[in-house]
KOLGU-4560 file (N, C-alpha, C; in nm, 3 decimals, padded with zeros to 5 digits):
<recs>
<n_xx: 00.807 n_yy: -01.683 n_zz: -00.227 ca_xx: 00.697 ca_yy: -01.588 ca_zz: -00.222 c_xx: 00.634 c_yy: -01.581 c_zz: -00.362 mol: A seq: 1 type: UNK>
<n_xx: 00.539 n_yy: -01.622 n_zz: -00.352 ca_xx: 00.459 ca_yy: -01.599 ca_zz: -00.480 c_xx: 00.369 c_yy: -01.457 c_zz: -00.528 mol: A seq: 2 type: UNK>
<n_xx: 00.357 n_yy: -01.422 n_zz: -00.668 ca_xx: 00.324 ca_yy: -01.303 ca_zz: -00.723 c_xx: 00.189 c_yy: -01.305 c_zz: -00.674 mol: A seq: 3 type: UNK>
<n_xx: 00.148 n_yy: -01.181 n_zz: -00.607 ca_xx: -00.001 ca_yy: -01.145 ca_zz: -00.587 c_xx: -00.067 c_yy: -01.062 c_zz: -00.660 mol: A seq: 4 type: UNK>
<n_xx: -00.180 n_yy: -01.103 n_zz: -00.735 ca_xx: -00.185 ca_yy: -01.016 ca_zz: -00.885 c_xx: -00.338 c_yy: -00.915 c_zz: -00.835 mol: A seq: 5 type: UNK>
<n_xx: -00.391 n_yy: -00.892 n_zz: -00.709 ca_xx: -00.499 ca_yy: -00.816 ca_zz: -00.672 c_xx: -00.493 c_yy: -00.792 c_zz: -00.553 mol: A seq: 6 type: UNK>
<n_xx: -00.518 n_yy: -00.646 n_zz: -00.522 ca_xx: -00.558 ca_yy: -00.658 ca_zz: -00.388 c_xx: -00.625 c_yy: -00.747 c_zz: -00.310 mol: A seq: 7 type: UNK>
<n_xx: -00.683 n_yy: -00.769 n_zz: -00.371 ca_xx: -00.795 ca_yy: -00.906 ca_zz: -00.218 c_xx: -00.735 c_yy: -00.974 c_zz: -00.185 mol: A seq: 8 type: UNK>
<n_xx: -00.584 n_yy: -01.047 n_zz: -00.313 ca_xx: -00.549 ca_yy: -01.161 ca_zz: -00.303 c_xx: -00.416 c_yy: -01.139 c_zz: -00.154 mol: A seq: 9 type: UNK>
<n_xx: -00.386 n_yy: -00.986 n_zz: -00.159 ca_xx: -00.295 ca_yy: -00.958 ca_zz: -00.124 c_xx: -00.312 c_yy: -00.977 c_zz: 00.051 mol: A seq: 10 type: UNK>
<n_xx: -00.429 n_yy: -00.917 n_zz: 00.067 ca_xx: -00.525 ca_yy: -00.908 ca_zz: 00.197 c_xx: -00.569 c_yy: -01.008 c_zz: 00.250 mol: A seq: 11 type: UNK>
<n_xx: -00.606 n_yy: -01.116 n_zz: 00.122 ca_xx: -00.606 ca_yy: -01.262 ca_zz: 00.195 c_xx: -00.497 c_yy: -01.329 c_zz: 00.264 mol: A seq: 12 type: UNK>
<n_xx: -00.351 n_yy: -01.273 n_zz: 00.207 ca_xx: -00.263 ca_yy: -01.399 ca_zz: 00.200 c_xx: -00.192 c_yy: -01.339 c_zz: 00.350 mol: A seq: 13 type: UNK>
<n_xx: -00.236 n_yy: -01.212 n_zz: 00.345 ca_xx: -00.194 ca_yy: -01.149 ca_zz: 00.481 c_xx: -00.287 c_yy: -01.190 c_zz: 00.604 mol: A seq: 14 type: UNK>
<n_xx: -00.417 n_yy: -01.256 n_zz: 00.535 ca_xx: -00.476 ca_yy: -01.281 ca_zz: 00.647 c_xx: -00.432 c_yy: -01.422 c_zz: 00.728 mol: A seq: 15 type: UNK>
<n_xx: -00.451 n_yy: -01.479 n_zz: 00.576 ca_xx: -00.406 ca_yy: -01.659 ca_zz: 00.569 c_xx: -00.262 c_yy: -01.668 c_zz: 00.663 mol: A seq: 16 type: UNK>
<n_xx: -00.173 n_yy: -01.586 n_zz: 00.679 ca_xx: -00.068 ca_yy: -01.576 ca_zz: 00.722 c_xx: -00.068 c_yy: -01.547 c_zz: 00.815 mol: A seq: 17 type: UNK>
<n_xx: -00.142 n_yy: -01.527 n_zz: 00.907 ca_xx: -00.136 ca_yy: -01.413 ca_zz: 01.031 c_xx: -00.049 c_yy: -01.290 c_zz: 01.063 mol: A seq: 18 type: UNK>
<n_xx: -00.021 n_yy: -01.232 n_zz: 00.878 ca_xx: 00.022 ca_yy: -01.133 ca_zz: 00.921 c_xx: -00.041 c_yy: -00.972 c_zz: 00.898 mol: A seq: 19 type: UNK>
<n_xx: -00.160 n_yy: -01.005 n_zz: 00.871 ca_xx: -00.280 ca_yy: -00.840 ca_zz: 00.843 c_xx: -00.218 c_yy: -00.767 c_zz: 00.943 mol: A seq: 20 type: UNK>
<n_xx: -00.217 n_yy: -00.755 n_zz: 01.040 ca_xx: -00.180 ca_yy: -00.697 ca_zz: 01.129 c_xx: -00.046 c_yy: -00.600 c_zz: 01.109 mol: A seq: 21 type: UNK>
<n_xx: 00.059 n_yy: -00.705 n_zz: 01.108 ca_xx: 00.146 ca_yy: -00.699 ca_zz: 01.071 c_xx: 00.165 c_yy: -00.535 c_zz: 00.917 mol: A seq: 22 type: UNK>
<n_xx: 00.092 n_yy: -00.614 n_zz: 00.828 ca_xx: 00.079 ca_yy: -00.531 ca_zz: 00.753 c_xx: 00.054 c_yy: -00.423 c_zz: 00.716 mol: A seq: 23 type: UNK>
<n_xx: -00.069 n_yy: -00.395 n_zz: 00.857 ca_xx: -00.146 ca_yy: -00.272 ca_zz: 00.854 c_xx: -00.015 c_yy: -00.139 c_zz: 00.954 mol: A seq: 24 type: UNK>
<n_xx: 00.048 n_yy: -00.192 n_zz: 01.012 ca_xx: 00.128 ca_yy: -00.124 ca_zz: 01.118 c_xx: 00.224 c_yy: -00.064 c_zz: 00.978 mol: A seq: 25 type: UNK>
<n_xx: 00.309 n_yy: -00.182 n_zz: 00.903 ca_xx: 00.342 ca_yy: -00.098 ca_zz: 00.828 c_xx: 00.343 c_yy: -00.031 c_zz: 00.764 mol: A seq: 26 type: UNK>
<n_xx: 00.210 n_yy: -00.023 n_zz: 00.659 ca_xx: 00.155 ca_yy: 00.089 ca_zz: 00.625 c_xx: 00.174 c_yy: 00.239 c_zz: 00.698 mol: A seq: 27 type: UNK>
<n_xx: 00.120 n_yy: 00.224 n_zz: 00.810 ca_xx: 00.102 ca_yy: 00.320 ca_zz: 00.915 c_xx: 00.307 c_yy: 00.374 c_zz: 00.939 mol: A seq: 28 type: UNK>
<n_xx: 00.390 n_yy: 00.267 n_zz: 00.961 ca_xx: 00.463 ca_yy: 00.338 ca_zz: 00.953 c_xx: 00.592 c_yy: 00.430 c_zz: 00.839 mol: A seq: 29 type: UNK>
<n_xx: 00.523 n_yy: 00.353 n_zz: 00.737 ca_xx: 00.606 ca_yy: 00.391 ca_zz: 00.604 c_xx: 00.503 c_yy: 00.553 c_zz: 00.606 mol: A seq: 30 type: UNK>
<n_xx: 00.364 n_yy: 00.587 n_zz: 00.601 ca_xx: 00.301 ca_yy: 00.708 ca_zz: 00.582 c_xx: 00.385 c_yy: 00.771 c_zz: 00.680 mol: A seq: 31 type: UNK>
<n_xx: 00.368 n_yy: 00.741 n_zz: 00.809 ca_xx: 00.414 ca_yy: 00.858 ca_zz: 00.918 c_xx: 00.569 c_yy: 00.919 c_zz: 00.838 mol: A seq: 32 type: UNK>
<n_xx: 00.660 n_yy: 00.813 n_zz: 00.803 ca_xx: 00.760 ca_yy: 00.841 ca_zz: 00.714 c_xx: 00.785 c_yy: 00.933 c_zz: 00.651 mol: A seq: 33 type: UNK>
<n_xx: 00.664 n_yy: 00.933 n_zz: 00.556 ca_xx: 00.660 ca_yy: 01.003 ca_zz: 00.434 c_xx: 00.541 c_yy: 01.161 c_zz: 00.498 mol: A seq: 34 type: UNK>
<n_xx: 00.509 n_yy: 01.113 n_zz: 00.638 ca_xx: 00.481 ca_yy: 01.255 ca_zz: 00.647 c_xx: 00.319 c_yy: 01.243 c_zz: 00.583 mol: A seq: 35 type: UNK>
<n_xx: 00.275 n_yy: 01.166 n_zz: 00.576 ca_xx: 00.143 ca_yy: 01.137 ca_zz: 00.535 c_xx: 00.052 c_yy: 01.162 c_zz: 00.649 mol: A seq: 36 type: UNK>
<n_xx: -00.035 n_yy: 01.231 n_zz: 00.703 ca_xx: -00.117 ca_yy: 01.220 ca_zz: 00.816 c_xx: -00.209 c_yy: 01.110 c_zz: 00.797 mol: A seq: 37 type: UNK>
<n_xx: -00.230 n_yy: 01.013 n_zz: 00.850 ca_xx: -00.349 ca_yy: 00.881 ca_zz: 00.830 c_xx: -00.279 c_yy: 00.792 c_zz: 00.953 mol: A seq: 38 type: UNK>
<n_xx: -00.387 n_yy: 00.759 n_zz: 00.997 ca_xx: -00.339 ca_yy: 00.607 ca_zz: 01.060 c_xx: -00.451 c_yy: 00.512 c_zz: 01.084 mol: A seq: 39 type: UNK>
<n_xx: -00.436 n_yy: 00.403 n_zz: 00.982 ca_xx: -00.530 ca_yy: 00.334 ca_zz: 00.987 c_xx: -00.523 c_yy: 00.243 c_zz: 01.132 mol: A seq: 40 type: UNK>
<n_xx: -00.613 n_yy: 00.206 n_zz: 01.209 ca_xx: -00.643 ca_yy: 00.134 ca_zz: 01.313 c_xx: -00.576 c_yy: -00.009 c_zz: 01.311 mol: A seq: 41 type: UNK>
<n_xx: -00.508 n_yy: -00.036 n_zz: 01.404 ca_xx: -00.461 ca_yy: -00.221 ca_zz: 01.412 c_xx: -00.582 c_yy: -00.327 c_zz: 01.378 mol: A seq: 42 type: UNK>
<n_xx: -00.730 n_yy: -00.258 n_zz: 01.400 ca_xx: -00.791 ca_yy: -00.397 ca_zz: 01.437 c_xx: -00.903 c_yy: -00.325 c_zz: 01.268 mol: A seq: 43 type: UNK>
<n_xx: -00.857 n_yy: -00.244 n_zz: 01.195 ca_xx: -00.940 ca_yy: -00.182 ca_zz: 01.116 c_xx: -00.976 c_yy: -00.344 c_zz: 01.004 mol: A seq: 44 type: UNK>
<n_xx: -01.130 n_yy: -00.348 n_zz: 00.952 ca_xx: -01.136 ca_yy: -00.461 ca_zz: 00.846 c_xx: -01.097 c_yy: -00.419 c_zz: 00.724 mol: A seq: 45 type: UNK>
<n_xx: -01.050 n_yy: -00.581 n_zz: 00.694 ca_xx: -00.969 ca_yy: -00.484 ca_zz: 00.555 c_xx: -01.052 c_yy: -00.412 c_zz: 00.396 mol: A seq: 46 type: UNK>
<n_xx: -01.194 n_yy: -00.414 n_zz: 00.434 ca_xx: -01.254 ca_yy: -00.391 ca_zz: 00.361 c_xx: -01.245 c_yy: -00.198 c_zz: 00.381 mol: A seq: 47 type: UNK>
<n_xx: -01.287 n_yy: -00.176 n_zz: 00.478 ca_xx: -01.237 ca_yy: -00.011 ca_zz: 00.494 c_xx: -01.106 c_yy: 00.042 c_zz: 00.519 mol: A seq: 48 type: UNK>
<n_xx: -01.026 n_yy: -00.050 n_zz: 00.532 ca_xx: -00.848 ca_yy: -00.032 ca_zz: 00.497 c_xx: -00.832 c_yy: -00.021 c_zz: 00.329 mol: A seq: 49 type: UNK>
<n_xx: -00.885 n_yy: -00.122 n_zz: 00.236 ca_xx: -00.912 ca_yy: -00.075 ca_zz: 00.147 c_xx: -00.950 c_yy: 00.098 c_zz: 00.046 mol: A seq: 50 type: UNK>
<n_xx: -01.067 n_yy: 00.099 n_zz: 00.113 ca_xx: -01.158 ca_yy: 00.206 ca_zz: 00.079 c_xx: -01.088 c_yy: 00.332 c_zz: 00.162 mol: A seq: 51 type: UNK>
<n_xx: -01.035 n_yy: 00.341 n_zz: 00.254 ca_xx: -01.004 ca_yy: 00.447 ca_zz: 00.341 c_xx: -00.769 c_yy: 00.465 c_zz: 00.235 mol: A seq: 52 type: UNK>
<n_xx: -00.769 n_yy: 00.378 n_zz: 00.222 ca_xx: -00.610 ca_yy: 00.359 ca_zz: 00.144 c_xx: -00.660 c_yy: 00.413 c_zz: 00.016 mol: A seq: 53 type: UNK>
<n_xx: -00.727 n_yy: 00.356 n_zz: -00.054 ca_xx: -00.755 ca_yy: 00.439 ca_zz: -00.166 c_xx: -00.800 c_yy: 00.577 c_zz: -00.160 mol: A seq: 54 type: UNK>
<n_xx: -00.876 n_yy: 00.622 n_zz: -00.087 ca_xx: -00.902 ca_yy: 00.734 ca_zz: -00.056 c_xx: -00.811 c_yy: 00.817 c_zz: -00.027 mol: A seq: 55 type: UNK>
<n_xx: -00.728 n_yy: 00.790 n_zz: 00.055 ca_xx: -00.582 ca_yy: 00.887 ca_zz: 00.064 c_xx: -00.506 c_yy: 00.926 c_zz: -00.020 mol: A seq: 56 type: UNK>
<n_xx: -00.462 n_yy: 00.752 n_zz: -00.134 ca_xx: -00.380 ca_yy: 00.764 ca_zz: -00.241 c_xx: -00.470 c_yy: 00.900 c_zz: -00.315 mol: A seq: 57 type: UNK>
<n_xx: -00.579 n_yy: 00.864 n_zz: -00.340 ca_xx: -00.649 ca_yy: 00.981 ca_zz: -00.440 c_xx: -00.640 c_yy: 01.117 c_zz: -00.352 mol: A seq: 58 type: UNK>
<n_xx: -00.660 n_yy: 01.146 n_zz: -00.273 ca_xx: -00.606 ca_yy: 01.265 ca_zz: -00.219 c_xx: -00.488 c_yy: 01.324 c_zz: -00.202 mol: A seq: 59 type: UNK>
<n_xx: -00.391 n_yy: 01.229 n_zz: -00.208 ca_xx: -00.277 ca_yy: 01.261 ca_zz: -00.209 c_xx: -00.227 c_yy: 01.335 c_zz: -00.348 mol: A seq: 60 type: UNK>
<n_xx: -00.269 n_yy: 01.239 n_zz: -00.464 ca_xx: -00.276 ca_yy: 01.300 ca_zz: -00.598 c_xx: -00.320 c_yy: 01.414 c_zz: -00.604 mol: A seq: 61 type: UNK>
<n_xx: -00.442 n_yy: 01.383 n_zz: -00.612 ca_xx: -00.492 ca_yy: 01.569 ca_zz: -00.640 c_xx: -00.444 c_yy: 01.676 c_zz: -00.590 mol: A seq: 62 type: UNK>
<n_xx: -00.413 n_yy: 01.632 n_zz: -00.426 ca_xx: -00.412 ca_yy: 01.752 ca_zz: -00.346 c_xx: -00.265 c_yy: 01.801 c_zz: -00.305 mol: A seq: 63 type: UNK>
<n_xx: -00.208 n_yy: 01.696 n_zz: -00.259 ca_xx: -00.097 ca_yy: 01.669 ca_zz: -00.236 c_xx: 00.021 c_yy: 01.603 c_zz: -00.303 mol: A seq: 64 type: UNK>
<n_xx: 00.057 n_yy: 01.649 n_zz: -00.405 ca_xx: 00.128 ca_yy: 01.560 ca_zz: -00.520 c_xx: 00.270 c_yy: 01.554 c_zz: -00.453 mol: A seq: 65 type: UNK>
<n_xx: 00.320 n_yy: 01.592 n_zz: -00.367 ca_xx: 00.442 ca_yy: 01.620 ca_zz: -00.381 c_xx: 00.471 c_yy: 01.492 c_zz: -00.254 mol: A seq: 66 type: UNK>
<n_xx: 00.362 n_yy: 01.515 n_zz: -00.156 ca_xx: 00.370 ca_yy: 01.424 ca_zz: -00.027 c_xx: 00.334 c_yy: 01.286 c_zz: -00.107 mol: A seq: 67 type: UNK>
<n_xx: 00.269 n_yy: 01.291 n_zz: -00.228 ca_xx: 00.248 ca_yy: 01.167 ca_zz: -00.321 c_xx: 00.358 c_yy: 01.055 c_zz: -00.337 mol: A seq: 68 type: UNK>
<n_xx: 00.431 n_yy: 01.134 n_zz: -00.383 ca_xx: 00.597 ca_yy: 01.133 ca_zz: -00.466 c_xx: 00.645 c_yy: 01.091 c_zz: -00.381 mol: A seq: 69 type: UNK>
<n_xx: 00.647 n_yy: 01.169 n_zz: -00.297 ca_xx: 00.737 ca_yy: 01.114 ca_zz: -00.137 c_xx: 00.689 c_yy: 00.986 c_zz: -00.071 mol: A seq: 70 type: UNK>
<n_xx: 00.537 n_yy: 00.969 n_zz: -00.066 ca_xx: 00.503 ca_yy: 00.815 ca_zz: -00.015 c_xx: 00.570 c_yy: 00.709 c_zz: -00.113 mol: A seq: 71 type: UNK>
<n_xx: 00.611 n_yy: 00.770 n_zz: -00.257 ca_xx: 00.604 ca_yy: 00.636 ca_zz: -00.322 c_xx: 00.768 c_yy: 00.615 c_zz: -00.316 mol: A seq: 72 type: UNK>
<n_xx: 00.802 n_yy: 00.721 n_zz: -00.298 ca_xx: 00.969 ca_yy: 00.725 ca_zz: -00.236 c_xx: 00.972 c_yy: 00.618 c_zz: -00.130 mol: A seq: 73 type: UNK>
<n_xx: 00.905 n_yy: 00.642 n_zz: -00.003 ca_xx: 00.970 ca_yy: 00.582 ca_zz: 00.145 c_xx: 00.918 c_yy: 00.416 c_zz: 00.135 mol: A seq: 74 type: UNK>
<n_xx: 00.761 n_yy: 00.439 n_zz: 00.043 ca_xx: 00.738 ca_yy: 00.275 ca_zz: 00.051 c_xx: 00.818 c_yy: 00.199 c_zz: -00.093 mol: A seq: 75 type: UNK>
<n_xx: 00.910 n_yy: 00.251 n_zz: -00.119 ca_xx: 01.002 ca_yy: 00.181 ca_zz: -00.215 c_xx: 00.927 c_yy: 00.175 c_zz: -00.362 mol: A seq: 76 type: UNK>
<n_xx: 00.797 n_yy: 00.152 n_zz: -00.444 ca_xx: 00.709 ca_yy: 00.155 ca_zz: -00.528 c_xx: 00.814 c_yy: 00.187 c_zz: -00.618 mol: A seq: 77 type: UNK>
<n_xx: 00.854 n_yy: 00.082 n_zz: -00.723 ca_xx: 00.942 ca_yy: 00.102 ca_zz: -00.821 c_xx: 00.872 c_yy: 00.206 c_zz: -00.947 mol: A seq: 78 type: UNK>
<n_xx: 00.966 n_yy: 00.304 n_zz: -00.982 ca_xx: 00.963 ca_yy: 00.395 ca_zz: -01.036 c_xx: 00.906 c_yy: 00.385 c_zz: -01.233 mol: A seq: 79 type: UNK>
<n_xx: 00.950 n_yy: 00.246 n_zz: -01.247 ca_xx: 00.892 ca_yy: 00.179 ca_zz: -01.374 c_xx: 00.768 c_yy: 00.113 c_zz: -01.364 mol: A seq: 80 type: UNK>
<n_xx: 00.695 n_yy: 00.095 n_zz: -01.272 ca_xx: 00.579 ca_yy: 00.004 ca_zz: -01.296 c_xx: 00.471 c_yy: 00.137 c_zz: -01.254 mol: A seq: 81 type: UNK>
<n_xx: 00.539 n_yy: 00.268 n_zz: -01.224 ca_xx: 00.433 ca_yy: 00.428 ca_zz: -01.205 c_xx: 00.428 c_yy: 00.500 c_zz: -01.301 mol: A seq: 82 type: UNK>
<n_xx: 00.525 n_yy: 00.460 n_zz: -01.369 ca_xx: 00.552 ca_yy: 00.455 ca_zz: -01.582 c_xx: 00.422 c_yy: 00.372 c_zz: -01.624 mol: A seq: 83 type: UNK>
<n_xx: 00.433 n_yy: 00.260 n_zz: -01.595 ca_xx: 00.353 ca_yy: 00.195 ca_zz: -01.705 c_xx: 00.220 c_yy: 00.219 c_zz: -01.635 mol: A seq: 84 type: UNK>
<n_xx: 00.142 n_yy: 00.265 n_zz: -01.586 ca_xx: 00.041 ca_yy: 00.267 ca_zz: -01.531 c_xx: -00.060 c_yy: 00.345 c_zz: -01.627 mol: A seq: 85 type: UNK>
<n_xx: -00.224 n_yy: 00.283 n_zz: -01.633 ca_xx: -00.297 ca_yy: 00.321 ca_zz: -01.715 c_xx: -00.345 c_yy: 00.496 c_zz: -01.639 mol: A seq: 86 type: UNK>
<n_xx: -00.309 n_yy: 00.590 n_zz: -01.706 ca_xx: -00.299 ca_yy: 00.734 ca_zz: -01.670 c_xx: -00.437 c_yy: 00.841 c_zz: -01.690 mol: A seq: 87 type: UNK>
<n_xx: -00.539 n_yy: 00.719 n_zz: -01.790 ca_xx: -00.653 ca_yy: 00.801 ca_zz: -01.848 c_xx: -00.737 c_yy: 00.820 c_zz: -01.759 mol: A seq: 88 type: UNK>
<n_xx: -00.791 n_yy: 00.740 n_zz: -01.687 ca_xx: -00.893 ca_yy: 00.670 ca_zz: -01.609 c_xx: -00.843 c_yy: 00.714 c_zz: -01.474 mol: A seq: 89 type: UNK>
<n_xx: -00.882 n_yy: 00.811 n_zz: -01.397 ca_xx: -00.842 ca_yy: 00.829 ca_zz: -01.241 c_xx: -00.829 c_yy: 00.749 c_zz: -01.153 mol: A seq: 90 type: UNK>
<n_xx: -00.999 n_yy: 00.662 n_zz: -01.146 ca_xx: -00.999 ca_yy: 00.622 ca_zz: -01.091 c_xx: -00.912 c_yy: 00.470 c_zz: -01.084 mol: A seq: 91 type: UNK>
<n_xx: -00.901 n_yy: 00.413 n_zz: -01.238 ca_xx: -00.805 ca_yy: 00.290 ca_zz: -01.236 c_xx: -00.645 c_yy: 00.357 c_zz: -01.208 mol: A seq: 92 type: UNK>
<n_xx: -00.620 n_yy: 00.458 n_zz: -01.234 ca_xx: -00.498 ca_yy: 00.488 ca_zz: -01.197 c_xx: -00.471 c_yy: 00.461 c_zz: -01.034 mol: A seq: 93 type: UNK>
<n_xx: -00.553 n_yy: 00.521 n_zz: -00.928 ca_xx: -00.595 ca_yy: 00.561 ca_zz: -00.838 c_xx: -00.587 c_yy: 00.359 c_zz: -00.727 mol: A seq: 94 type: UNK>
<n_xx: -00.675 n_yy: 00.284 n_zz: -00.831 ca_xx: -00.686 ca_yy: 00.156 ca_zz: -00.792 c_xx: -00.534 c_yy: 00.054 c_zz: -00.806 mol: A seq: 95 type: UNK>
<n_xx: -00.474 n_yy: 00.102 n_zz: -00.941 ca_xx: -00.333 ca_yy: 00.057 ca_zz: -00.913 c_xx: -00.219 c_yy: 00.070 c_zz: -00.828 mol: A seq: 96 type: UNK>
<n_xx: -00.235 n_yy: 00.233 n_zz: -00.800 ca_xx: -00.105 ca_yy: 00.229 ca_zz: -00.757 c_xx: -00.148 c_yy: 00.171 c_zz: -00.596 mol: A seq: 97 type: UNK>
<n_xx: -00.227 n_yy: 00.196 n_zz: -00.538 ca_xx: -00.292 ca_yy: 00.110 ca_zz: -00.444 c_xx: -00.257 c_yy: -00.019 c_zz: -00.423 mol: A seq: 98 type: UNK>
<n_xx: -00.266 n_yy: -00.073 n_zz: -00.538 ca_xx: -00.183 ca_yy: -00.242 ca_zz: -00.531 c_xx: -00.053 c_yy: -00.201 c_zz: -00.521 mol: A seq: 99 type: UNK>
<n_xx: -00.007 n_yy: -00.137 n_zz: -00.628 ca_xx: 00.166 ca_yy: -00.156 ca_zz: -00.596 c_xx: 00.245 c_yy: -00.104 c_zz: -00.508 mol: A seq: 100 type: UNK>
<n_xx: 00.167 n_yy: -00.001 n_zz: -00.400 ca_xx: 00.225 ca_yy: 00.030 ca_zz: -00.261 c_xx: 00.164 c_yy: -00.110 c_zz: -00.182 mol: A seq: 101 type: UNK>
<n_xx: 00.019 n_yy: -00.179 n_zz: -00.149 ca_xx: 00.026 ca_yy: -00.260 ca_zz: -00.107 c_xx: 00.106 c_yy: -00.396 c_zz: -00.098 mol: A seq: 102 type: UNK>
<n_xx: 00.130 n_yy: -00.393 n_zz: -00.199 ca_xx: 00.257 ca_yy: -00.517 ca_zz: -00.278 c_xx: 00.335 c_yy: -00.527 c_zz: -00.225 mol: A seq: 103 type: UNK>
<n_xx: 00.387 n_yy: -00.386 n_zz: -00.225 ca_xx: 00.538 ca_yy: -00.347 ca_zz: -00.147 c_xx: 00.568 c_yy: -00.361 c_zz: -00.037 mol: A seq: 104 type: UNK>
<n_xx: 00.440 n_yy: -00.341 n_zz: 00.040 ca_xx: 00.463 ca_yy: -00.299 ca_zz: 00.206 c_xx: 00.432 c_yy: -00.447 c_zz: 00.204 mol: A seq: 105 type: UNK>
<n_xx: 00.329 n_yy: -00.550 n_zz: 00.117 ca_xx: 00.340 ca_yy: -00.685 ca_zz: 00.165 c_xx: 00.497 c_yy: -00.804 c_zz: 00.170 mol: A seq: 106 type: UNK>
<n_xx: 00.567 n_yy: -00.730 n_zz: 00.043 ca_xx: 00.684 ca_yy: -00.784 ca_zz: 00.041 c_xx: 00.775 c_yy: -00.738 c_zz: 00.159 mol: A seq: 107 type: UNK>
<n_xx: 00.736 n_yy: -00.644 n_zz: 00.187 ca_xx: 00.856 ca_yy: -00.630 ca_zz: 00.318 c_xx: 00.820 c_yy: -00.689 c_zz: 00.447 mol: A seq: 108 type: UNK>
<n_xx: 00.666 n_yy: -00.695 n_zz: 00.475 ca_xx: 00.636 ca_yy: -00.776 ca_zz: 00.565 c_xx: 00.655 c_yy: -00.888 c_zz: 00.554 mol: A seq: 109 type: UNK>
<n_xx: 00.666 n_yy: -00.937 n_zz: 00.467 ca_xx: 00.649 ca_yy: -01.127 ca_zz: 00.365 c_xx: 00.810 c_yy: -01.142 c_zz: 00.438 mol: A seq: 110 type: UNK>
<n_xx: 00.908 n_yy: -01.071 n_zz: 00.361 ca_xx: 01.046 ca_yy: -01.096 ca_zz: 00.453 c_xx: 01.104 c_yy: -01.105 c_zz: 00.578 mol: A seq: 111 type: UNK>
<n_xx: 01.002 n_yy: -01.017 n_zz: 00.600 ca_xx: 01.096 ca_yy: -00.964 ca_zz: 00.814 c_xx: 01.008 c_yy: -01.115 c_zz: 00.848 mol: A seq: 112 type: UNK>
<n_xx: 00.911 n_yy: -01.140 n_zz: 00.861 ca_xx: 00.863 ca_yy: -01.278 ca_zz: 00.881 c_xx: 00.961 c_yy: -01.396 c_zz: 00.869 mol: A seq: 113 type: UNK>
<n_xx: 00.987 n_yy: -01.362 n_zz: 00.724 ca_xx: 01.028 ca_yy: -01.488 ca_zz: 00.700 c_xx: 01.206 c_yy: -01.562 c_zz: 00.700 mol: A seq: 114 type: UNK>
<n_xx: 01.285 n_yy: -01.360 n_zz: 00.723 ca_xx: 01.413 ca_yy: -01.416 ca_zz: 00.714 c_xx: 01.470 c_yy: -01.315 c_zz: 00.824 mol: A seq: 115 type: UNK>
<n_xx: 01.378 n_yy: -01.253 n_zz: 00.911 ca_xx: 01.465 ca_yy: -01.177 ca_zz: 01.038 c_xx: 01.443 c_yy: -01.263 c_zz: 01.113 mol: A seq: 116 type: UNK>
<n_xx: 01.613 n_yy: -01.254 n_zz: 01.217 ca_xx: 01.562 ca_yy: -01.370 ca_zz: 01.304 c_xx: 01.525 c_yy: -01.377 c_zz: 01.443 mol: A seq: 117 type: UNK>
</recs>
């Protein structure tokens, strides 16, 4: 599995793969998890999966910090790379951690694919 260093790239490789789908469910079920109300659509494009994911993450922050904490709990989002994150800038804050929950939920999809049998 190779490092995916952007969202798009992440969204492509899920596409390239036939597993978007795949991907989007988990999303959907790591939030329900964490108690997140959202559910993005199976057949949603990933351009407003995008925009509608970021939008949450940022709501979640502001509004909801605690259900925040807790998403980044259930989707695994290692606790050192929410350290190093640029903290000034909302909105780049806002755009990262976005990748590194997407990352996550792509690595777990990337596996059950590739080594459940």
């Amino acid at each position: 599995m190779r490092q995916l260093e952007t969202i798009n790239e992440i969204i492509s490789t899920s596409e390239e793969l036939s597993l978007y789908k795949k991907l989007v469910l988990q999303l959907n079920k790591d939030f329900l998890r964490a108690n997140v109300s959202v559910n993005f659509k199976e057949d949603i494009e990933p351009n407003k999966l995008i925009i509608q994911l970021k939008g949450t993450i940022s709501n979640l922050i502001n509004e909801q910090f605690s259900e925040y904490l807790n998403l980044l709990y259930i989707v695994d989002v290692s606790e050192v790379k929410i350290k190093k994150l640029e903290t000034n800038d909302f909105k780049l804050m806002t755009e990262q951690v976005t990748f590194l929950i997407l990352s996550r939920e792509w690595q777990k999809v990337w596996f059950k694919e590739n080594y459940s049998e």
